[in-house]
N, C-alpha and C positions, 0 to 999 in steps of 0.2 A: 637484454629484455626479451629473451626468448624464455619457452617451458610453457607447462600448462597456468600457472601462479600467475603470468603476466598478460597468455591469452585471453584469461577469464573478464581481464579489465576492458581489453579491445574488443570484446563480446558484450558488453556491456554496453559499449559508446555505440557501436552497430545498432543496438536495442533502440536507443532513443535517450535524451539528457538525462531521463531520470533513473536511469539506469532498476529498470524494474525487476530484471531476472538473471544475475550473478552465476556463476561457479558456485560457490559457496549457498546460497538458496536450491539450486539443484542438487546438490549434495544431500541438504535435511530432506527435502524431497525424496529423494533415493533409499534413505534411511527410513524414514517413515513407509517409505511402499514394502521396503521388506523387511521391517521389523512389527510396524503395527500399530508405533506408540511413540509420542512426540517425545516422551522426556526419555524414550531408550533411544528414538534417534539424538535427541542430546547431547547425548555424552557419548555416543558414536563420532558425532562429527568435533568435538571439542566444543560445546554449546554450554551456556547454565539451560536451563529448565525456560526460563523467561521469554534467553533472546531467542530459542527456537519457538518459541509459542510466536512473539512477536512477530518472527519472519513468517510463520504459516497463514496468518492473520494479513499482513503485508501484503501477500500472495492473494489470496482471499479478497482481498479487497482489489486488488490491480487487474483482476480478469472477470469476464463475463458471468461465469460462475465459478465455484468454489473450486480449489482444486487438492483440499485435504477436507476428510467430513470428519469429525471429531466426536467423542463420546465424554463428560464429565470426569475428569479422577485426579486431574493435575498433576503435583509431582509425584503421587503413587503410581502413576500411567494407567490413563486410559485409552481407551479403544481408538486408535486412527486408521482411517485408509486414504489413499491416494485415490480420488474419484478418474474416471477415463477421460476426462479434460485436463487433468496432471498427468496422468502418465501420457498424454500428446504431448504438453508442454514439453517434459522429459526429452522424450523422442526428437521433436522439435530442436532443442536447444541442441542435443549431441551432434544431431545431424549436422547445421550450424558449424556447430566446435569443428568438426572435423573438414567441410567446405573452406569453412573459411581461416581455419589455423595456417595453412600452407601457404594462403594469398596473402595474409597479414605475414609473415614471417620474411617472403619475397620483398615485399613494400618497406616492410622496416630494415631489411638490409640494404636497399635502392637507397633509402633516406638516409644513412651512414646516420650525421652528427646530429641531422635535426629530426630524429627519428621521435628525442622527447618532444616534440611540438606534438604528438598527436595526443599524450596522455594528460595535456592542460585542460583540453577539450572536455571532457568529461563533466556533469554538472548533479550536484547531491543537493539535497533538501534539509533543513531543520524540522518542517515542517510532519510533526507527529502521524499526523493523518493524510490518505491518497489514497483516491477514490473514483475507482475509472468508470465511467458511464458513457453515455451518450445523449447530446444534443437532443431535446426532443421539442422546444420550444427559445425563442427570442422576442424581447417586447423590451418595449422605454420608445425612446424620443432621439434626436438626432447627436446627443451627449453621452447621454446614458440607456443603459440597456441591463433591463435582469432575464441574464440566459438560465432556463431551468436543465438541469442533467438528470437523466433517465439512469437512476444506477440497478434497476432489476426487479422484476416484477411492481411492485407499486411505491417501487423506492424511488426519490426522488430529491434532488439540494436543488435550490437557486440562488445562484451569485449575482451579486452587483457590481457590476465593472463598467466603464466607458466602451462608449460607440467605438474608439477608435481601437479599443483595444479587441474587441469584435471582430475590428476588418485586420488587424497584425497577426490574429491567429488562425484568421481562416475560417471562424465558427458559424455555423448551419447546421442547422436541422439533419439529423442523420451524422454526424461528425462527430467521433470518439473524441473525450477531452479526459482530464483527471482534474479533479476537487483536492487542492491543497488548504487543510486546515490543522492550524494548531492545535493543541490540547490544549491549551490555556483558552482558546476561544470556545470552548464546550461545556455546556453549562447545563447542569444535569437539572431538572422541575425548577429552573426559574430562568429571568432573563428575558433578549430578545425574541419573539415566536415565530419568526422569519421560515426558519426550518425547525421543525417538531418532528420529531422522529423518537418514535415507540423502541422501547430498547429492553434488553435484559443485564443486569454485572454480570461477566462470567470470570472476571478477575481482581483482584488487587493488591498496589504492592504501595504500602504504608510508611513516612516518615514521620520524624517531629510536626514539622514544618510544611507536607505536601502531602498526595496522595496522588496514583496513577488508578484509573481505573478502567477499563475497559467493555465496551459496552457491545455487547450483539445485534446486529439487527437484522432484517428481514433480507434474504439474497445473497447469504453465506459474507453477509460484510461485516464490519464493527468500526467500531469509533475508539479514543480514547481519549480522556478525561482527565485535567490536572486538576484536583480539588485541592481547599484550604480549611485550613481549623475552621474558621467563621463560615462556611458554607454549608448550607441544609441538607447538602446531601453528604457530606462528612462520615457521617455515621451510618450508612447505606454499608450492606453487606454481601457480599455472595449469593446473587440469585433475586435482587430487590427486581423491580421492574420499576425504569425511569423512562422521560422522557427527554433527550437530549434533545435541543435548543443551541442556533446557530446562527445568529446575524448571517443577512443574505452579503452585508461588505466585507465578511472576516473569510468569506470562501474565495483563495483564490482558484480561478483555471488557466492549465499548461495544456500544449499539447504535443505530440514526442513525433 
């Protein structure tokens, strides 16, 4: 369980359960700062065109501000750069790598056999959508409570969750959390108006049966969107302006 391949996962759990910032996302990163273009980092790093958009987007969403600013061209490549809140991430994370590659490598030889207990630990999402903000508001009654998350300039979610779940995560005012939401809970100009959030498509990738779609929003974030044949936004294309719609009970929050 040594090598860079196996560090990258113990750098991960270090990060926090949701493992927000990977080897492997510092990579496309890296690629992108010196090539210029998400789909030439791509296939740089072994990527389709997709899952590197999605991990930049991922990125994008998990930190304060953006950390790739991007230009319209898709798989033709367009214009990217690594904004100078990425290349700290960057920085950030090697430094890391390299601190704490030696102290993990010492600990997991100390721990011989139960060395695999630490890699159980680790904890992933289904959950399409994360979205880091911060606590800017708490309100409800001694059961319930809907916390609003400040995710950047006048962006904003609010979840409804219980009192107690309030006091298990520590949450106040000024206190970083992340918004877990499905795609399937994202409902493009209809639905609950819980959370209305002004959006643009910047993407979509189209089945029989489904569609994904990807929505932009204000603070270098996005959403993403399962649509079905029978949905009015179905036929929405490249560049519509919606407004994405979110039950305030479908947002969960974590905190790392």
């Amino acid at each position: 369980m040594s090598g860079n391949a196996d560090f990258s996962a113990s750098l991960i759990l270090k990060r926090g359960g949701l493992a927000r910032v990977g080897l492997e996302r510092i990579a496309l990163l890296e690629a992108v700062a010196r090539l210029g273009s998400i789909s030439a980092a791509a296939k740089q790093v072994g990527l389709s065109y997709k899952g590197a958009w999605d991990g930049v987007q991922a990125l994008n969403n998990l930190f304060d501000t953006p950390l790739v600013s991007a230009a319209s061209g898709g798989k033709t490549g367009g214009a990217a750069q690594v904004t100078a809140r990425g290349q700290a991430v960057i920085r950030a994370f090697r430094a890391a790598e390299r601190e704490i590659g030696s102290a993990f490598s010492r600990l997991e030889a100390g721990l011989e056999g139960d060395a695999e207990l630490l890699w159980s630990l680790g904890l992933r999402t289904s959950a399409r959508n994360a979205l880091r903000g911060t606590v800017a508001a708490i309100e409800g009654d001694s059961v319930t409570a809907t916390v609003t998350l400040s995710l950047g300039e006048s962006l904003s979610l609010r979840a409804s969750i219980t009192r107690r779940s309030v006091e298990d995560l520590g949450l106040a005012p000024g206190r970083p959390a992340i918004a877990l939401i499905k795609s399937s809970f994202v409902r493009l100009d209809e639905g609950d108006g819980d959370n209305r959030l002004l959006g643009e498509i910047i993407d979509r990738e189209a089945g029989e049966a489904s569609a994904e779609a990807t929505i932009a929003l204000a603070s270098g974030k996005s959403l993403v969107a399962t649509l079905r044949p029978q949905d009015p936004a179905w036929s929405l294309a490249l560049g519509a302006k919606v407004e994405a719609r979110i039950a305030a009970s479908d947002v969960i929050l974590a905190v790392d």
